[in-house]
PDB file of N, CA, C, O and CB in Angstrom:
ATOM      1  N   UNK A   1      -3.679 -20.286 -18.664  1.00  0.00           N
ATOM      2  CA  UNK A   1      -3.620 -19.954 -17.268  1.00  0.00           C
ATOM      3  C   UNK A   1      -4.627 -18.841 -16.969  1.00  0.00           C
ATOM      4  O   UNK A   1      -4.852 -17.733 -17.456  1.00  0.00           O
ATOM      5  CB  UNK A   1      -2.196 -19.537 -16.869  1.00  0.00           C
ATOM      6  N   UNK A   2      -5.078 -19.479 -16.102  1.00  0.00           N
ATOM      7  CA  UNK A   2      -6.410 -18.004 -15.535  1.00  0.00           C
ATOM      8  C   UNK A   2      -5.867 -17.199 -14.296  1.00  0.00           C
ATOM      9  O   UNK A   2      -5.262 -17.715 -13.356  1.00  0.00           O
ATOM     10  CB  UNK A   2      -8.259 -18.742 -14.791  1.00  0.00           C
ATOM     11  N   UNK A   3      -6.181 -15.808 -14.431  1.00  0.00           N
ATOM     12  CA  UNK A   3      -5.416 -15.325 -13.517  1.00  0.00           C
ATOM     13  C   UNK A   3      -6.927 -14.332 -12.786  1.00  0.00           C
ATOM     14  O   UNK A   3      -7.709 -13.767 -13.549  1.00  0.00           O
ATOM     15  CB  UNK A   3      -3.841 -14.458 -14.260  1.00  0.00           C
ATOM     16  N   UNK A   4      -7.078 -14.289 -11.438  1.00  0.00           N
ATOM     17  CA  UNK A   4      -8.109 -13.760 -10.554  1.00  0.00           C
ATOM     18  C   UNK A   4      -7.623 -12.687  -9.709  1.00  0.00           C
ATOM     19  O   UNK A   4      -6.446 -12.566  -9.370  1.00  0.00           O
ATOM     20  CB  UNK A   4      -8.664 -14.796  -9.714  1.00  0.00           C
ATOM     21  N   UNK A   5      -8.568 -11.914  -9.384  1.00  0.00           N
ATOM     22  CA  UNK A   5      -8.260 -10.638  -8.511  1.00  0.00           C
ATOM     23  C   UNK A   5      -8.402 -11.203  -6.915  1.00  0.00           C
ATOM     24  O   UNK A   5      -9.508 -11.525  -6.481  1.00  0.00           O
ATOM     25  CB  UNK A   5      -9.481  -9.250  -8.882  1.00  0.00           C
ATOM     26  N   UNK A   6      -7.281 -11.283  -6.158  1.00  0.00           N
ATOM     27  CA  UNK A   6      -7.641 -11.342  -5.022  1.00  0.00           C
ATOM     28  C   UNK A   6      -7.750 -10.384  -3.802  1.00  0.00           C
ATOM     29  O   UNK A   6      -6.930  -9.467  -3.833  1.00  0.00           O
ATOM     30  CB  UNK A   6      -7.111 -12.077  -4.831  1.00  0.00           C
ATOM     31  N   UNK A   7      -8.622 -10.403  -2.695  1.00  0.00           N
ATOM     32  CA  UNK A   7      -8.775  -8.809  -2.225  1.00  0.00           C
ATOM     33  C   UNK A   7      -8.388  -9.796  -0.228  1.00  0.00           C
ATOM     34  O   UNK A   7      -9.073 -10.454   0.556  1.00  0.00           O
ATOM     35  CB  UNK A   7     -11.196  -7.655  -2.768  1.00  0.00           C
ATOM     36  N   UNK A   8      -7.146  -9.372  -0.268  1.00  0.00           N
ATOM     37  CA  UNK A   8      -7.141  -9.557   1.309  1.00  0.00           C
ATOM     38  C   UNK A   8      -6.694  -8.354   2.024  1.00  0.00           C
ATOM     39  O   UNK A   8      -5.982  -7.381   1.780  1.00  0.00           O
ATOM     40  CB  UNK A   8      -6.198 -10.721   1.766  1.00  0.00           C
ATOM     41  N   UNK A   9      -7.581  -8.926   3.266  1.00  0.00           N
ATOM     42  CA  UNK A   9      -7.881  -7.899   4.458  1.00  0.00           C
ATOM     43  C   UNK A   9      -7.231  -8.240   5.823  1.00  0.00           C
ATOM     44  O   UNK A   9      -7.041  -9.433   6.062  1.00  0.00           O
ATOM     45  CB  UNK A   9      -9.457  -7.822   4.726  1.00  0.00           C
ATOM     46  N   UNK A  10      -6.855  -7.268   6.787  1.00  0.00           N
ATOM     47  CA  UNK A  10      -6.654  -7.530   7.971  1.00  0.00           C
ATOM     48  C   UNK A  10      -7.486  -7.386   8.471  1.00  0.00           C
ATOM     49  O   UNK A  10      -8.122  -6.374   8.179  1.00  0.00           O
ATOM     50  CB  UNK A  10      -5.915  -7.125   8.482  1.00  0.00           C
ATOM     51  N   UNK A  11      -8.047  -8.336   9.593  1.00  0.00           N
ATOM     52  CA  UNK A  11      -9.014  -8.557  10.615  1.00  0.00           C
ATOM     53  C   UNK A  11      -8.503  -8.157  11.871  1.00  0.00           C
ATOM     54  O   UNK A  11      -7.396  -7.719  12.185  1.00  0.00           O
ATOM     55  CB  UNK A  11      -9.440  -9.910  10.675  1.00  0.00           C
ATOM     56  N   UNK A  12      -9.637  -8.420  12.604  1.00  0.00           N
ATOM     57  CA  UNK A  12      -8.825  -8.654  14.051  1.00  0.00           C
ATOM     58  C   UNK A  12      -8.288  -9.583  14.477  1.00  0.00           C
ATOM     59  O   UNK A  12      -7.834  -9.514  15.619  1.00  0.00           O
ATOM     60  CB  UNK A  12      -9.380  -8.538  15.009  1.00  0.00           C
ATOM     61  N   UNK A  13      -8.170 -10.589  13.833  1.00  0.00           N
ATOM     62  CA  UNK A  13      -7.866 -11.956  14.250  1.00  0.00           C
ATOM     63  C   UNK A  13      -6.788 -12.708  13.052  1.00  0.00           C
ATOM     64  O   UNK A  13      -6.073 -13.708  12.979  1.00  0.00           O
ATOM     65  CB  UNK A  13      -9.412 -12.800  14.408  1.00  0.00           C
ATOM     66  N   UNK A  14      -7.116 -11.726  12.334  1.00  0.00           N
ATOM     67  CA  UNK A  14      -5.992 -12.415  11.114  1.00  0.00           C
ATOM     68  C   UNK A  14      -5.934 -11.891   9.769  1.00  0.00           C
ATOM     69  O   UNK A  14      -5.638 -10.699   9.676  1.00  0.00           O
ATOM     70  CB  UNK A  14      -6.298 -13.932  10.782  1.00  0.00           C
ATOM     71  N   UNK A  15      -6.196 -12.654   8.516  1.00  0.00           N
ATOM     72  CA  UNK A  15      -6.362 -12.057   7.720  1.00  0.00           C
ATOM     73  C   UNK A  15      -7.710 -12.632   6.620  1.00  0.00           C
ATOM     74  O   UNK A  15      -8.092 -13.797   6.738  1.00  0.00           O
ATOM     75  CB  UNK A  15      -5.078 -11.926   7.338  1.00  0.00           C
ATOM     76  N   UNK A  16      -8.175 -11.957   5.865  1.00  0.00           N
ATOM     77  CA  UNK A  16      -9.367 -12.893   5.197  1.00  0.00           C
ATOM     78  C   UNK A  16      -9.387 -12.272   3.342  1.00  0.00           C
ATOM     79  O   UNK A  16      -9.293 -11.129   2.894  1.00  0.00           O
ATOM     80  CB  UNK A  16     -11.287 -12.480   6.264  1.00  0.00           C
ATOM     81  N   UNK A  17      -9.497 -13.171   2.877  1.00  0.00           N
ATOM     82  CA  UNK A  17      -9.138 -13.291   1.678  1.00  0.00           C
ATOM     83  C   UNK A  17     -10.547 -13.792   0.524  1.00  0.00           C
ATOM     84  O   UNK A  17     -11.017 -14.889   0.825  1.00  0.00           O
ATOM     85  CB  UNK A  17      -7.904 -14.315   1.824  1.00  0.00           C
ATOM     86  N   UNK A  18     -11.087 -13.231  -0.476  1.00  0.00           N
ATOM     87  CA  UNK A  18     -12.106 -13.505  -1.403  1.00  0.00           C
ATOM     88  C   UNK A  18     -11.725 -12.852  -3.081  1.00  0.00           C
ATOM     89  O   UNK A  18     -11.119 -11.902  -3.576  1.00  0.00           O
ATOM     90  CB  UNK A  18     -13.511 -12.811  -0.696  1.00  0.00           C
ATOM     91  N   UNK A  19     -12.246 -13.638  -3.369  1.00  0.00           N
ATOM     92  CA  UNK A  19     -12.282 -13.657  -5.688  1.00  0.00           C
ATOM     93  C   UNK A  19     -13.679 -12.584  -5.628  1.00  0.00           C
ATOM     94  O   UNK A  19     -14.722 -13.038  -5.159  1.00  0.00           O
ATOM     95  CB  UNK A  19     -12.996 -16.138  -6.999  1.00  0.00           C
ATOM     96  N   UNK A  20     -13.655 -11.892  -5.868  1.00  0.00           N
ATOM     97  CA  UNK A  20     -14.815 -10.868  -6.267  1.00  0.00           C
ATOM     98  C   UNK A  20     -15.736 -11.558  -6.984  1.00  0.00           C
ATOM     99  O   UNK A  20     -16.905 -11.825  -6.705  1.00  0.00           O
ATOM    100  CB  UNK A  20     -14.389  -9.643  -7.122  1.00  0.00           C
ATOM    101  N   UNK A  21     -14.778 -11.938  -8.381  1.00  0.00           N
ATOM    102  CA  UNK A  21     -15.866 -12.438  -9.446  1.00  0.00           C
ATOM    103  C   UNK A  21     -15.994 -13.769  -9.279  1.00  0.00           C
ATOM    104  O   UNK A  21     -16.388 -14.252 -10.341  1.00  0.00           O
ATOM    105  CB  UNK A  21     -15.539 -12.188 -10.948  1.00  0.00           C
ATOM    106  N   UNK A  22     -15.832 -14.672  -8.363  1.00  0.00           N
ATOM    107  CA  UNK A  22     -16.397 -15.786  -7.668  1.00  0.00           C
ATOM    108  C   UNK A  22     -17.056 -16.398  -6.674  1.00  0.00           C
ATOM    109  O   UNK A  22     -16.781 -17.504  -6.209  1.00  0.00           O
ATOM    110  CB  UNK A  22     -15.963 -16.149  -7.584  1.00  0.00           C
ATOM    111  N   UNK A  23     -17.881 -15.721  -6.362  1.00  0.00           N
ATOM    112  CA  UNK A  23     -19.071 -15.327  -5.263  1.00  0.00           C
ATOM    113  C   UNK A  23     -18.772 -16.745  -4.229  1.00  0.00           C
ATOM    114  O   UNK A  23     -18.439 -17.881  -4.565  1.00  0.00           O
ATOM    115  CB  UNK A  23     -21.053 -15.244  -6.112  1.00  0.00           C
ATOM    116  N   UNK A  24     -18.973 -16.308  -3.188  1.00  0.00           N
ATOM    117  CA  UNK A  24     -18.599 -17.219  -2.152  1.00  0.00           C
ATOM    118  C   UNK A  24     -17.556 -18.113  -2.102  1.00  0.00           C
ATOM    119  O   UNK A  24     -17.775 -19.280  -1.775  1.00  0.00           O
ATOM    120  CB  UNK A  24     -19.464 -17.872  -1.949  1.00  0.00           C
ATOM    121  N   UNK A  25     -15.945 -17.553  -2.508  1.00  0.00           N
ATOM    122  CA  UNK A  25     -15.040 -18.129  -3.009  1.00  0.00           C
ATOM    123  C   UNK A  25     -14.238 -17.046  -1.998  1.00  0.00           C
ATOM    124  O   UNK A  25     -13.947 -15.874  -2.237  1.00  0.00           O
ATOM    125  CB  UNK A  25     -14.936 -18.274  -4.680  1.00  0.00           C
ATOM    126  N   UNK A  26     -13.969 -17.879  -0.729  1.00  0.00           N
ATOM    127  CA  UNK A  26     -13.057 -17.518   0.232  1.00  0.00           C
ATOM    128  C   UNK A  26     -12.198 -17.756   1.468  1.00  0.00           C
ATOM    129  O   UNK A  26     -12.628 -18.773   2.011  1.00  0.00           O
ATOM    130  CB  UNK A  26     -13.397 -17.010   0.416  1.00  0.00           C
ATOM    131  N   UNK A  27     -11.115 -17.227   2.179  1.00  0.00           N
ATOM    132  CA  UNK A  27     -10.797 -17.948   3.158  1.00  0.00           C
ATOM    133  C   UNK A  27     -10.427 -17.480   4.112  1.00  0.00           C
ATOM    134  O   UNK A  27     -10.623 -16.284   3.894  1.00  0.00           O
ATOM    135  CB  UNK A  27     -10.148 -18.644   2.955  1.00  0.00           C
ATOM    136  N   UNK A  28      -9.818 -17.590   5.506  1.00  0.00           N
ATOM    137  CA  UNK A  28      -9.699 -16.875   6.759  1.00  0.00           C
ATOM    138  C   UNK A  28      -8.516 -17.572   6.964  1.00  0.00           C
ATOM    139  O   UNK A  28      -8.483 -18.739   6.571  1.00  0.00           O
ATOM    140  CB  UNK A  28     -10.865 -16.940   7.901  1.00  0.00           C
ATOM    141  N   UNK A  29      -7.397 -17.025   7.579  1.00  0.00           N
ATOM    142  CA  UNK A  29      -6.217 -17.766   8.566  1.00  0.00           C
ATOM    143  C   UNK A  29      -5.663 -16.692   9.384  1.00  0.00           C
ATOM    144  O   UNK A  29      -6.179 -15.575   9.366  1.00  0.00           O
ATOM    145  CB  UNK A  29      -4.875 -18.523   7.706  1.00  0.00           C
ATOM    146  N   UNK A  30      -4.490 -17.004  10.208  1.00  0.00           N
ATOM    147  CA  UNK A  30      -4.208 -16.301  11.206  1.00  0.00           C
ATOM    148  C   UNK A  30      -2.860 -15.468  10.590  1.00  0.00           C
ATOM    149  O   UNK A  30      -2.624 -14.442  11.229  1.00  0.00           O
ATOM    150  CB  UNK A  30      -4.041 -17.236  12.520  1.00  0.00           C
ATOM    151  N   UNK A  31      -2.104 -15.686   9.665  1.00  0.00           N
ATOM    152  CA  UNK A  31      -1.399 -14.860   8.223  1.00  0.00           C
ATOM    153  C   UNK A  31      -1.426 -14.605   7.099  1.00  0.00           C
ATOM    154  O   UNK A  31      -2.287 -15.102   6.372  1.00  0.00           O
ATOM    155  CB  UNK A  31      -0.657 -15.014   7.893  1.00  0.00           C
ATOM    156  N   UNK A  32      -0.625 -13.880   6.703  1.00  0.00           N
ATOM    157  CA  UNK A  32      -0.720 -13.497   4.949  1.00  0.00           C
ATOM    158  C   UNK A  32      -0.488 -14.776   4.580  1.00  0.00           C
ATOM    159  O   UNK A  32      -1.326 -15.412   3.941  1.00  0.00           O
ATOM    160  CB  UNK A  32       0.490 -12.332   4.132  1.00  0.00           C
ATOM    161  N   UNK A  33       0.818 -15.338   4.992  1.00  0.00           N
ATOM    162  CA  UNK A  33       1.146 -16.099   3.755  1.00  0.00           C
ATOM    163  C   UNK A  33       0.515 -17.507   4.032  1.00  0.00           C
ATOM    164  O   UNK A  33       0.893 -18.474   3.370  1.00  0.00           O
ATOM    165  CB  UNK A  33       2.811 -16.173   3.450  1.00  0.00           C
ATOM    166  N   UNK A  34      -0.525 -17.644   5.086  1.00  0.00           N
ATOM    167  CA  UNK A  34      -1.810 -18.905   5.150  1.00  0.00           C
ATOM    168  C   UNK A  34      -3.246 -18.694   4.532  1.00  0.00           C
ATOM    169  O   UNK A  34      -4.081 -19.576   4.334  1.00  0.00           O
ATOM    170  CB  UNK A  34      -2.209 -19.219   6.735  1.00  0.00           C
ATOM    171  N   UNK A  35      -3.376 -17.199   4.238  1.00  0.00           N
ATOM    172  CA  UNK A  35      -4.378 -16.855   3.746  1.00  0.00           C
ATOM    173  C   UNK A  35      -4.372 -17.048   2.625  1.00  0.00           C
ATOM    174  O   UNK A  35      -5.400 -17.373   2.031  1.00  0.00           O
ATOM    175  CB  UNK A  35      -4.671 -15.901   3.961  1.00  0.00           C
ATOM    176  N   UNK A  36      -2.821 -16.848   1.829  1.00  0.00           N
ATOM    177  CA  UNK A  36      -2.570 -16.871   0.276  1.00  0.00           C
ATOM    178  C   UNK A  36      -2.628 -18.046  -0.082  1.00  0.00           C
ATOM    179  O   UNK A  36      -3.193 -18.273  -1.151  1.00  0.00           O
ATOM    180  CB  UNK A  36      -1.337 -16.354  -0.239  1.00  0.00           C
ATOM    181  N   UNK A  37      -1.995 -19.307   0.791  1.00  0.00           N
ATOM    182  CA  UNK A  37      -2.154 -20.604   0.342  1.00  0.00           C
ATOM    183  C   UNK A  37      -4.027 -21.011   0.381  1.00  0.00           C
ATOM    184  O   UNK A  37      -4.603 -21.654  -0.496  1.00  0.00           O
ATOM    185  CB  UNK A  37      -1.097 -21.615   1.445  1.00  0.00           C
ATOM    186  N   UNK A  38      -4.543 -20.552   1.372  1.00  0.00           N
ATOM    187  CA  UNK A  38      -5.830 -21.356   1.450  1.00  0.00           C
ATOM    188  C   UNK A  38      -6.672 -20.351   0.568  1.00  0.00           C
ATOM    189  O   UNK A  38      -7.801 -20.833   0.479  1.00  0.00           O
ATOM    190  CB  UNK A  38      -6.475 -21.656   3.120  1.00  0.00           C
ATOM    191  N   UNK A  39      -6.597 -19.171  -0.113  1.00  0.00           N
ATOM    192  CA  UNK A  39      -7.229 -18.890  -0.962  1.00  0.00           C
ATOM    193  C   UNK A  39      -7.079 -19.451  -2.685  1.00  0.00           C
ATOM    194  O   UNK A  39      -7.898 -19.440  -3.604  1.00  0.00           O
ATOM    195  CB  UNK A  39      -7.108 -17.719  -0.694  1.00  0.00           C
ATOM    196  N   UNK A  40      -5.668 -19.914  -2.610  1.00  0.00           N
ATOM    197  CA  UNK A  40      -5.311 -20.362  -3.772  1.00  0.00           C
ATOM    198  C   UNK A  40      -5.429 -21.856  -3.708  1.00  0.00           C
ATOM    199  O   UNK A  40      -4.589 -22.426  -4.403  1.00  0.00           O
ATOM    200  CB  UNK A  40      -4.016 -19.876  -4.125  1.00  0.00           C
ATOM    201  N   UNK A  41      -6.041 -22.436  -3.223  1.00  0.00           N
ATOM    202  CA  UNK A  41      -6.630 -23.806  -2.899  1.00  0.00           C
ATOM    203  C   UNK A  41      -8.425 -23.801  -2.948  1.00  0.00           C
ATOM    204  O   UNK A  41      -9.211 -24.702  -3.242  1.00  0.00           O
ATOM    205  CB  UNK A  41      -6.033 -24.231  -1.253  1.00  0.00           C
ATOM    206  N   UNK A  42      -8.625 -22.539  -2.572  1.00  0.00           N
ATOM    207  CA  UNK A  42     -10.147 -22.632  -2.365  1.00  0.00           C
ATOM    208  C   UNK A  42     -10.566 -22.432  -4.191  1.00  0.00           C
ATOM    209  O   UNK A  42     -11.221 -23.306  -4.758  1.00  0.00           O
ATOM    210  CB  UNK A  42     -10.861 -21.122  -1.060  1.00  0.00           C
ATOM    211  N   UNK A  43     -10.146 -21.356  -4.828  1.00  0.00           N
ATOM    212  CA  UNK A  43      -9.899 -21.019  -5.706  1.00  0.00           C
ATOM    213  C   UNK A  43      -9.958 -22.362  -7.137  1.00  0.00           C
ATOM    214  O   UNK A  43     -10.768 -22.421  -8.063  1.00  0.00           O
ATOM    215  CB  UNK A  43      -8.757 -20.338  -5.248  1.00  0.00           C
ATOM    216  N   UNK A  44      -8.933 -23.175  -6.871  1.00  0.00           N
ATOM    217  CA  UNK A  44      -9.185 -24.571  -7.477  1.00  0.00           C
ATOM    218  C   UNK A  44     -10.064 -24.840  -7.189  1.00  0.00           C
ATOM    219  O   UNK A  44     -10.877 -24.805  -8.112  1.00  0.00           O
ATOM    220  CB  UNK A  44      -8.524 -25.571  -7.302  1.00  0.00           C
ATOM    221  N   UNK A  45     -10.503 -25.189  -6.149  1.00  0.00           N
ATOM    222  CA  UNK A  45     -11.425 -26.230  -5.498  1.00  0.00           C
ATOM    223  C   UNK A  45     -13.326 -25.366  -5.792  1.00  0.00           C
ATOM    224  O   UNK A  45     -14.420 -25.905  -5.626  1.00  0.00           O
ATOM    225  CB  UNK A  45     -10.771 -26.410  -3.353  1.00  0.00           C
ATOM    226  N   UNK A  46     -13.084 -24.253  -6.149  1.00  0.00           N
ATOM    227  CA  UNK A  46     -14.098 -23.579  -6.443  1.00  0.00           C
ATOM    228  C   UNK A  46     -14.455 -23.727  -8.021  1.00  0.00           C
ATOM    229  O   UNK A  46     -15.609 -23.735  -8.450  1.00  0.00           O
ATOM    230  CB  UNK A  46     -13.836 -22.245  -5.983  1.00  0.00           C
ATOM    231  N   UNK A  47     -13.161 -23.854  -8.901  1.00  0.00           N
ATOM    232  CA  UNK A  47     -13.563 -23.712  -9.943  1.00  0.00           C
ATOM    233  C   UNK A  47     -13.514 -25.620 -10.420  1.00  0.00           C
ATOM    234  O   UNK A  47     -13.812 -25.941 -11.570  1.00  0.00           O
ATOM    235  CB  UNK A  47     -12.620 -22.458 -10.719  1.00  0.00           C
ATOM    236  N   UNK A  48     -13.243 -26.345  -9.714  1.00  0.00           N
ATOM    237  CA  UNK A  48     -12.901 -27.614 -10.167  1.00  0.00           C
ATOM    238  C   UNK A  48     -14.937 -27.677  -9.777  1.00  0.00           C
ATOM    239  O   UNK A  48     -15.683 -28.099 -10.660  1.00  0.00           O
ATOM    240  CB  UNK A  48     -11.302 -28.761  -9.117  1.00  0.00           C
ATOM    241  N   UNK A  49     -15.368 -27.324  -8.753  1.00  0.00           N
ATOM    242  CA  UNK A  49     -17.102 -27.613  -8.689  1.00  0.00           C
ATOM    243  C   UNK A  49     -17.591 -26.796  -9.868  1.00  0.00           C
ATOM    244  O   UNK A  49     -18.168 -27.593 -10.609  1.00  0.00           O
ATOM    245  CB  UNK A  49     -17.990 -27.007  -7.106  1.00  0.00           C
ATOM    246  N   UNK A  50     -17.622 -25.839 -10.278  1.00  0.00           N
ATOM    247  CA  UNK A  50     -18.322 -24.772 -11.503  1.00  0.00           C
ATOM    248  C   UNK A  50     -17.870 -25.921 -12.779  1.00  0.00           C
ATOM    249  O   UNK A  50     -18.559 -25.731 -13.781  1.00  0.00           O
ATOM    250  CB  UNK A  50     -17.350 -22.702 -11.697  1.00  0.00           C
ATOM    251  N   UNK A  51     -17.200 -26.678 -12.883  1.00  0.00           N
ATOM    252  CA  UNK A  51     -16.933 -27.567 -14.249  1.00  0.00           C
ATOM    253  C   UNK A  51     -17.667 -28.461 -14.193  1.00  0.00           C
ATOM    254  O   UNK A  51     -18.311 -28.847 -15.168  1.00  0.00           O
ATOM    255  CB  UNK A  51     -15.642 -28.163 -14.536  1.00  0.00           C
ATOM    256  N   UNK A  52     -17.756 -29.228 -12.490  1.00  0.00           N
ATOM    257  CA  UNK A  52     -18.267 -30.458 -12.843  1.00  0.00           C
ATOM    258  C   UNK A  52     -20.009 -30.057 -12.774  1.00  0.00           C
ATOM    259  O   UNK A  52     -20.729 -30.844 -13.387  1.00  0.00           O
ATOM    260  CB  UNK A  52     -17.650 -31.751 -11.713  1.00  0.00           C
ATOM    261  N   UNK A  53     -20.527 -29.176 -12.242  1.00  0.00           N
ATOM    262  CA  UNK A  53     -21.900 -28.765 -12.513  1.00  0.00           C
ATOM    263  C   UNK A  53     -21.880 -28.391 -14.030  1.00  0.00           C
ATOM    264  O   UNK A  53     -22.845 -28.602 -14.765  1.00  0.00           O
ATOM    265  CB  UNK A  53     -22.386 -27.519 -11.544  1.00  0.00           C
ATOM    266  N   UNK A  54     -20.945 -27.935 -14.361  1.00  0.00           N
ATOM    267  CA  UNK A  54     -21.125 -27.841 -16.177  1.00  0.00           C
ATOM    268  C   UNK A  54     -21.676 -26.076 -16.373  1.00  0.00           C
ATOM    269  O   UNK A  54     -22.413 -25.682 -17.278  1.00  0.00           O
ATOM    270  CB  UNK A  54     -22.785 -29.305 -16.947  1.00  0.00           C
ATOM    271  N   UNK A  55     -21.099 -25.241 -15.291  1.00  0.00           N
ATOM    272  CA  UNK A  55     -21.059 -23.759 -15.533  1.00  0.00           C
ATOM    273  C   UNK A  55     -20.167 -23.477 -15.926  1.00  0.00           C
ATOM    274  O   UNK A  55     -19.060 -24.015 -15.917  1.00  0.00           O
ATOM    275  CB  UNK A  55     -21.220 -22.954 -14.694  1.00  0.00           C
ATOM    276  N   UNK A  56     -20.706 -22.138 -16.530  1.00  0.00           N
ATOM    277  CA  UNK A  56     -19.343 -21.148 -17.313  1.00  0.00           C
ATOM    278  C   UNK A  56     -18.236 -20.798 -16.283  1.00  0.00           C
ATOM    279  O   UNK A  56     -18.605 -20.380 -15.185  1.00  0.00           O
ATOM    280  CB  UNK A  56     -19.921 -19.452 -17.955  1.00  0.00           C
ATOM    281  N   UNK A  57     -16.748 -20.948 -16.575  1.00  0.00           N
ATOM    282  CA  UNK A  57     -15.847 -20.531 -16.051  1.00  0.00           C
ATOM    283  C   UNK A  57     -15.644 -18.681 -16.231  1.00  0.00           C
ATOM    284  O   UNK A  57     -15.175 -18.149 -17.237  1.00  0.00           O
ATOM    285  CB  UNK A  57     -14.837 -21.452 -16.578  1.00  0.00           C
ATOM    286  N   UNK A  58     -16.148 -17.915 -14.936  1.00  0.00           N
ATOM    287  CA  UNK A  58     -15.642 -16.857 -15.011  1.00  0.00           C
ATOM    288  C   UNK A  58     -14.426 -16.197 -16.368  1.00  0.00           C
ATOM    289  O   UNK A  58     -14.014 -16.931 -17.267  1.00  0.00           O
ATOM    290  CB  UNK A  58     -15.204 -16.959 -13.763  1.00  0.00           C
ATOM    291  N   UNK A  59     -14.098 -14.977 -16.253  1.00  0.00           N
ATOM    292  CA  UNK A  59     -12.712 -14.394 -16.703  1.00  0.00           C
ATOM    293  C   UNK A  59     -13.364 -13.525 -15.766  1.00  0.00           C
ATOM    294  O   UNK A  59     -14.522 -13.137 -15.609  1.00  0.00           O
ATOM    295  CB  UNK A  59     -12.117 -13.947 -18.389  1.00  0.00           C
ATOM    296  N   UNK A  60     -11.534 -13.217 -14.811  1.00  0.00           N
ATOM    297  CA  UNK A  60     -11.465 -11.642 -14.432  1.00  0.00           C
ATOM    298  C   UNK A  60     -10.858 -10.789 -14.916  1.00  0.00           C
ATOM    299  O   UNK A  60      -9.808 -10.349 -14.446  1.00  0.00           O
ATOM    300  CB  UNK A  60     -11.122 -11.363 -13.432  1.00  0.00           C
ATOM    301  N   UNK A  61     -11.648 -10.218 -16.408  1.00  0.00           N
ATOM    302  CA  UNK A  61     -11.319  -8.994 -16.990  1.00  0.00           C
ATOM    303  C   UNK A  61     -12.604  -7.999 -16.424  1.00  0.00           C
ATOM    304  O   UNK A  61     -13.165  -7.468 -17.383  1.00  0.00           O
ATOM    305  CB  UNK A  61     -11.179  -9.164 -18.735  1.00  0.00           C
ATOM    306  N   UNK A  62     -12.857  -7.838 -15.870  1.00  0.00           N
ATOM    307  CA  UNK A  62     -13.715  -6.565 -15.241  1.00  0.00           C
ATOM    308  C   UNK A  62     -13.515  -6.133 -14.016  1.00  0.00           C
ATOM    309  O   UNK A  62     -14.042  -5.111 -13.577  1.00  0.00           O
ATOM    310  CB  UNK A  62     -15.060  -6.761 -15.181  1.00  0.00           C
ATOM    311  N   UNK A  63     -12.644  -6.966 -13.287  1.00  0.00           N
ATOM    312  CA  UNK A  63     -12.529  -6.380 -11.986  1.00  0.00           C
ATOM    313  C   UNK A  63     -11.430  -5.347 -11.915  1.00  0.00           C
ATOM    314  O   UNK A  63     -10.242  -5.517 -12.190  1.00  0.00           O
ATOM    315  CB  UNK A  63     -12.298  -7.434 -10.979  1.00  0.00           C
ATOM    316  N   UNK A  64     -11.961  -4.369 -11.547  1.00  0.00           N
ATOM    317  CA  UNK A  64     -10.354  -3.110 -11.564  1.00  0.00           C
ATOM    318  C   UNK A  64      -9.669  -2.829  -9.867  1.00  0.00           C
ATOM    319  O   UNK A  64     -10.208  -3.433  -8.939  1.00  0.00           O
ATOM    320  CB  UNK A  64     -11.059  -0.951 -12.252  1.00  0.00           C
ATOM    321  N   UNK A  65      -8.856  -2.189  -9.670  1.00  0.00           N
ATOM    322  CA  UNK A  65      -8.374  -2.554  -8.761  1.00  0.00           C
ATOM    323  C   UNK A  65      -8.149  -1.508  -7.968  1.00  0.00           C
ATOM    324  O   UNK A  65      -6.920  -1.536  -7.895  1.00  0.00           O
ATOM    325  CB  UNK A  65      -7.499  -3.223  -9.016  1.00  0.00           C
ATOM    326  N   UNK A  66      -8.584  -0.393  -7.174  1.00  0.00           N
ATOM    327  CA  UNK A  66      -7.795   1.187  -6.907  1.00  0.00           C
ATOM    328  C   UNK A  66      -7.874   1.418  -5.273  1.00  0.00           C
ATOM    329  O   UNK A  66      -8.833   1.167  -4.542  1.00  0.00           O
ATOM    330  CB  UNK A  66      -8.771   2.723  -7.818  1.00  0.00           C
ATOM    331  N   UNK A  67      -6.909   1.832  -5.002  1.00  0.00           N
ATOM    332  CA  UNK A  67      -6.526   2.318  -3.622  1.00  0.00           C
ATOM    333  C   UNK A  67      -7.219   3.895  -3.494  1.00  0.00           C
ATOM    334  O   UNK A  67      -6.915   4.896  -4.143  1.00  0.00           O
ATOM    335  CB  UNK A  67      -4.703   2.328  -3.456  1.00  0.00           C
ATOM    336  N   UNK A  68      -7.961   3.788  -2.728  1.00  0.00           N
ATOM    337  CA  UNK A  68      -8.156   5.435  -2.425  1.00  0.00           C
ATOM    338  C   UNK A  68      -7.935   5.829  -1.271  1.00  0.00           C
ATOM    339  O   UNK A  68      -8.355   5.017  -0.447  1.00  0.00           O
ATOM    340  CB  UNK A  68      -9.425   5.987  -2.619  1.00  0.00           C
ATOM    341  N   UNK A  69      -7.388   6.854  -0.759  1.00  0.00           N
ATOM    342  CA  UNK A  69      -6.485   7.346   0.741  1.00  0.00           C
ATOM    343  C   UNK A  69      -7.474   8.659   0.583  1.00  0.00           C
ATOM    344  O   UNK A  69      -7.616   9.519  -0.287  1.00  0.00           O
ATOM    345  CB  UNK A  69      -4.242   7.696   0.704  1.00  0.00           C
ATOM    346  N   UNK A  70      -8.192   8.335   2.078  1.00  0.00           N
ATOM    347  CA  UNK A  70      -8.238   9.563   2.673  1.00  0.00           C
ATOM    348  C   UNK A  70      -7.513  10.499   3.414  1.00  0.00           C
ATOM    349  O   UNK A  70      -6.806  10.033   4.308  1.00  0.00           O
ATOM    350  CB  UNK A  70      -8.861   9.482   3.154  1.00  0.00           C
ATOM    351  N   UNK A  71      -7.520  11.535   3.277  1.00  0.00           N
ATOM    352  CA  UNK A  71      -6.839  12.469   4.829  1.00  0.00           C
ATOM    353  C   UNK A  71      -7.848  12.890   6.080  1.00  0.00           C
ATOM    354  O   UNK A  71      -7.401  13.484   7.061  1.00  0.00           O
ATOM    355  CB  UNK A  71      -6.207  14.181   4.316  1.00  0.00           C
TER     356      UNK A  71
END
């Protein structure tokens, strides 16, 4: 099982969702929990094309993850 960093955002319009270490691997909807399904669909559907071109399948062991709060 491969497991990916996902980074979603609130927009103005909704929410938008991308794989860091899968470059142009992303999605937009009008909730969280439509953003989570269509990123975890794009996600397949991203890595099911990187096989059949016959590229290396990523690992996301380098992506780290940190919240920083300003005052």
């Amino acid at each position: 099982m491969r497991k990916y960093t996902v980074i979603i955002e609130k927009t103005s319009d909704g929410y938008c969702a991308s794989v860091p270490v899968l470059p142009g691997c992303a999605a937009m909807a009008d909730t969280k929990k439509e953003v989570e399904q269509l990123i975890y669909e794009a996600i397949l559907f991203h890595l099911e094309g990187m096989e059949q071109e016959g590229l290396p399948i990523p690992e996301d062991n380098e992506t780290e993850v940190e919240t920083l709060v300003f005052a």
